[in-house]
C-alpha positions in Angstrom: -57.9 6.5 25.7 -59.4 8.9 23.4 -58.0 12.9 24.1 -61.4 14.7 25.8 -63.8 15.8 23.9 -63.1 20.1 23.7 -66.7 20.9 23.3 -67.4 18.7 26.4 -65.1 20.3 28.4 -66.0 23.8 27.4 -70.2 23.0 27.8 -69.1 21.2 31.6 -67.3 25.0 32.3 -70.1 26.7 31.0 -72.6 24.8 33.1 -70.5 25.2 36.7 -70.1 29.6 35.7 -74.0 29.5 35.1 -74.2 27.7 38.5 -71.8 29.7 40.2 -73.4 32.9 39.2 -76.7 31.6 40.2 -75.4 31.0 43.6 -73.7 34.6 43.6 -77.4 36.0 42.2 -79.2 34.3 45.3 -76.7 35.3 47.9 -76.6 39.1 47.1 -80.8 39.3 45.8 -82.4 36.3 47.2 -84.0 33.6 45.0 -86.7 36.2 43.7 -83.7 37.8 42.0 -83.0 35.0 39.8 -84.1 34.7 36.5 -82.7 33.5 33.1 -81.0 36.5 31.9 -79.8 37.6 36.0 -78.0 34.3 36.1 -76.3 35.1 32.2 -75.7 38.4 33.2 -73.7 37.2 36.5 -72.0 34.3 34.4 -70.9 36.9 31.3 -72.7 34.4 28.9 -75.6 34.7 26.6 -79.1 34.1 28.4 -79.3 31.6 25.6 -76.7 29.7 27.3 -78.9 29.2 30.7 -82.2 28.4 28.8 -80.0 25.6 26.9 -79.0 24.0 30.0 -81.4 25.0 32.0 -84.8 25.0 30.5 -86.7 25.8 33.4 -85.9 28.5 36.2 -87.0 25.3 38.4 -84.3 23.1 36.6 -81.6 25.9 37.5 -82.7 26.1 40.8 -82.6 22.3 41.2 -79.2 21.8 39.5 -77.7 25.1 42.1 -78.9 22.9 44.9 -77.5 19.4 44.3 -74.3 21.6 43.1 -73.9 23.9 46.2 -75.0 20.3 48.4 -72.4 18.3 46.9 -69.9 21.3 47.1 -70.7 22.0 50.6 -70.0 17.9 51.6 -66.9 17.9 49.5 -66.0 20.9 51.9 -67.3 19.5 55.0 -65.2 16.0 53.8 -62.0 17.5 55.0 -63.4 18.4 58.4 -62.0 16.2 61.3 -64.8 14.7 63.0 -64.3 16.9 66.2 -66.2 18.9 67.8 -63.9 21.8 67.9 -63.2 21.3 64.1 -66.9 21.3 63.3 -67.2 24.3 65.3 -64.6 26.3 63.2 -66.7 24.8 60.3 -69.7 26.6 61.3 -68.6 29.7 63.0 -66.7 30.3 59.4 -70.0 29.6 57.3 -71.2 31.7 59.4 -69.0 34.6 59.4 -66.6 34.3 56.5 -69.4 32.6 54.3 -72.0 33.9 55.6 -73.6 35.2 52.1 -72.8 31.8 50.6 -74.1 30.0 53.6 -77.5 32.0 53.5 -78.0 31.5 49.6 -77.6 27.6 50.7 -80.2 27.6 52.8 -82.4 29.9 51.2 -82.6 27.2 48.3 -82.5 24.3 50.7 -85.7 25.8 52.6 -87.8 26.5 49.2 -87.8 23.1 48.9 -90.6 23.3 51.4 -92.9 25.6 49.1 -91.3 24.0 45.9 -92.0 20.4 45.6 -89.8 20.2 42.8 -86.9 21.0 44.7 -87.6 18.6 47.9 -85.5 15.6 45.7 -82.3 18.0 45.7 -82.8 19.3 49.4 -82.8 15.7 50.6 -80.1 15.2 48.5 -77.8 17.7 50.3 -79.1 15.2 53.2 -78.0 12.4 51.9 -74.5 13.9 50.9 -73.9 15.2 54.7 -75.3 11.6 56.2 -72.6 10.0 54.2 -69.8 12.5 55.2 -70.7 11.6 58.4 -70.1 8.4 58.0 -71.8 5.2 59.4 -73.2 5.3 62.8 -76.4 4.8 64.8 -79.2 6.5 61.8 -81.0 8.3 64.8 -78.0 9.6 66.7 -76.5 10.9 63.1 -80.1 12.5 62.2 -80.2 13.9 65.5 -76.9 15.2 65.1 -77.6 16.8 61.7 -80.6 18.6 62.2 -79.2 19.8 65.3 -76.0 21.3 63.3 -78.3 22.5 60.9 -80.1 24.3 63.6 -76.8 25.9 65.5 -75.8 27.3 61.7 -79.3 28.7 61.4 -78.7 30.6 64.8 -75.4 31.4 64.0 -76.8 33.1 61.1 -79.1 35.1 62.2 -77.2 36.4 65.4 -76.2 39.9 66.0 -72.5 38.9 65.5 -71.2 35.6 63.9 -70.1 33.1 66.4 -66.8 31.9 67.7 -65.8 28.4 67.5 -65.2 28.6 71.4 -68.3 29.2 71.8 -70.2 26.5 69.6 -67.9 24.1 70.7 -69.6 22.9 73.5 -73.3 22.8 71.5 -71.6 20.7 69.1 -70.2 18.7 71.3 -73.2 17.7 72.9 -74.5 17.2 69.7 -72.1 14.6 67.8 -72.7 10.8 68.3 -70.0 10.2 70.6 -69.5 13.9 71.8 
């Protein structure tokens, strides 16, 4: 096998710090905050560096959704499939994470006044359907958006949440629960 290629491996790093620092840019000033040279500025590159991999502000966008999805189902991967596990999952994105969490969902919801972005939201669908595992479709869509949901709530209440207290809700909400 051929030794990897250095420039590869160095343009791949650059890409994920330009993504990461988009993700930082939206959680502490909202999408409307990011532009080309916010994002550089955040990652310590050149702005030159995000219009080369990222031509658009839409293609930035896109590519810190489908990373922050598949990062958030690699995450949600190593969650036991209980509900009191799943409940420490979301009272922690909800107070520990809580920026994060709201920069995910603030790109996830443009998606619904950015067509462009609507293949990368269901994206981050797909990736927690197949965490999930297989399953009744309805039951598992149910159980989803009502997840979704009870993180939504959990973010915009007074105090974050304890996972004693969502327990129960997602109970009643996983197939099986």
């Amino acid at each position: 096998m051929p030794p990897p290629d250095g420039r590869r491996a160095r343009g791949d790093r650059r890409r994920r710090a330009i993504l990461e620092a988009a993700l930082r840019v939206v959680e502490r000033d909202g999408v409307a905050g990011v532009s080309h040279r916010s994002v550089a500025r955040e990652a310590g590159v050149p702005t030159t560096s995000t219009t080369y991999y990222y031509a658009t502000l839409d293609d930035l966008l896109i590519a810190t959704l489908t990373w922050s999805a598949e990062e958030m189902a690699a995450s949600f991967r190593d969650v036991p499939p209980t509900p009191a596990a799943v409940a420490r999952f979301i009272a922690d994105a909800a107070g520990a994470h809580r920026g994060r969490t709201l920069a995910e969902y603030e790109l996830y919801l443009l998606a619904a006044r950015r067509p462009e972005l609507r293949p990368a939201a269901r994206r981050w669908i797909s990736l927690m359907a197949d965490v999930a595992g297989p399953g009744d479709p309805v039951a598992l869509r149910a159980a989803l958006a009502g997840l979704d949901g009870l993180l939504i709530q959990a973010l915009i209440a007074e105090f974050p949440p304890m996972a004693e207290d969502l327990e129960p809700v997602v109970s009643l909400l996983m197939p099986g629960g």
